[in-house]
C-alpha positions as a printed NumPy array, in Angstrom:
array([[  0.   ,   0.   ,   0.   ],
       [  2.797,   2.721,   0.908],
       [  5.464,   1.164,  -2.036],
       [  4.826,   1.758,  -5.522],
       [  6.76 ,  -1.04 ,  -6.555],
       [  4.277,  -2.793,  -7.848],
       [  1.63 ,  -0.482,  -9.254],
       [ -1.224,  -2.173,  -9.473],
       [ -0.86 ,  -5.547,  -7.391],
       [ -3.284,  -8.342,  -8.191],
       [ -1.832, -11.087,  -5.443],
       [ -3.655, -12.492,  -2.481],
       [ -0.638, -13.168,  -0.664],
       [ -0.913, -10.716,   1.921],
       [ -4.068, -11.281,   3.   ],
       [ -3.013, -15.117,   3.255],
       [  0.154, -14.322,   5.157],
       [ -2.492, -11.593,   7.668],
       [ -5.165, -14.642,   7.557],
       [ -2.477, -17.025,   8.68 ],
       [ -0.812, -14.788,  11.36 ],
       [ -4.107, -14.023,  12.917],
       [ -4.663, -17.835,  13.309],
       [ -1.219, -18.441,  14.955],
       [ -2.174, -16.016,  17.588],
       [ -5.616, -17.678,  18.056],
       [ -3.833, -21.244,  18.345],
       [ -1.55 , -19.833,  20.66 ],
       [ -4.415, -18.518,  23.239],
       [ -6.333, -21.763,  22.713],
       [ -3.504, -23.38 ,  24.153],
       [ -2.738, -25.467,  20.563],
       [  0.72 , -27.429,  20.564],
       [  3.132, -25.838,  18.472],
       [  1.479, -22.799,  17.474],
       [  4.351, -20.892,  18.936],
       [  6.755, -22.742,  16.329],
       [  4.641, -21.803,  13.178],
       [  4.463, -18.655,  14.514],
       [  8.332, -18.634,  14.452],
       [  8.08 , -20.227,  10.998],
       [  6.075, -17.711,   9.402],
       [  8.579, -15.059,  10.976],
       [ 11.779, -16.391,   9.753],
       [ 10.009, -17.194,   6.265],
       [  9.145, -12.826,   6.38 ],
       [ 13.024, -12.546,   7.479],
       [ 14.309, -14.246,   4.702],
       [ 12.127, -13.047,   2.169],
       [ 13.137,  -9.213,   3.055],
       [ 16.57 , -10.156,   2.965],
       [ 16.913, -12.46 ,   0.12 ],
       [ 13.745, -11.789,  -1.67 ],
       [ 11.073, -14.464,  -2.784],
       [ 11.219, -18.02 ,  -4.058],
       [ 12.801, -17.878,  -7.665],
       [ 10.333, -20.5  ,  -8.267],
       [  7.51 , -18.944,  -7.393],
       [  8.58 , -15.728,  -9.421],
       [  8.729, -18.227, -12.373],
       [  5.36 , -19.557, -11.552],
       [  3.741, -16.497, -11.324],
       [  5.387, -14.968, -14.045],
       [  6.198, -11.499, -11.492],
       [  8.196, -10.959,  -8.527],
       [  7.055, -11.747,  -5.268],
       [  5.4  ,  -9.061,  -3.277],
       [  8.079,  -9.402,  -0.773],
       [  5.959,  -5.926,   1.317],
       [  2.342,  -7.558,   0.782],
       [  3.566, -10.507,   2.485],
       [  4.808,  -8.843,   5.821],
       [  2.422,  -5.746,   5.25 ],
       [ -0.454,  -8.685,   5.877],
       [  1.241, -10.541,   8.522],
       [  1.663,  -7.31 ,  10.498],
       [ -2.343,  -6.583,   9.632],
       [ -3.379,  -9.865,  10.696],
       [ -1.381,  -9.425,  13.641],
       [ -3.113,  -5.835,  14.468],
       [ -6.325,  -8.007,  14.412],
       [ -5.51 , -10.101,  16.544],
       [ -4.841,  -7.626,  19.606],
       [ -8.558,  -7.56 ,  20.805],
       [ -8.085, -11.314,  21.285],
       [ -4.764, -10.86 ,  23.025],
       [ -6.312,  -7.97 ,  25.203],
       [ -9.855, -10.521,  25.84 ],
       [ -7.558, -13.143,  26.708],
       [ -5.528, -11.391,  28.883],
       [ -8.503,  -9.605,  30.883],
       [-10.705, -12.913,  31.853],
       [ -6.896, -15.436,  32.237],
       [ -7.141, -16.542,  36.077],
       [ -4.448, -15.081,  38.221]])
């Protein structure tokens, strides 16, 4: 949204990568087993793309580079979303 890299972007990547960060954060207050590692996962995968850009085969595939910016600028959005959970959770936990 703030790059104009792309000009007009017709991906849904970001909202996958938001979609799948807000779920992480759900699994992790329903108490799910590993959600804390996927949630790791999906933030090296975001480290590695900003540094070394996306999966040449996936460029190849989709014929376009890979919105490297839609990818985190959804994870972060799905991540914003998921505060009112974080904040519910945290006000009814037992002490």
């Amino acid at each position: 949204m703030f790059t104009s890299r792309y000009g007009l972007y017709a991906g849904l990547s970001g909202t996958l990568h938001g979609l799948f960060a807000w779920g992480i954060v759900r699994d992790m207050l329903g108490g799910i087993r590993f959600s804390g590692l996927l949630f790791f996962g999906l933030l090296a995968k975001l480290v590695y793309e900003v540094i070394y850009g996306g999966a040449a085969s996936t460029t190849e595939m989709i014929g376009a580079s890979v919105a490297v910016e839609a990818h985190v600028a959804g994870a972060v959005v799905g991540l914003l979303f998921a505060v009112p959970h974080v904040v519910e959770y945290l006000r009814t936990k037992p002490v």
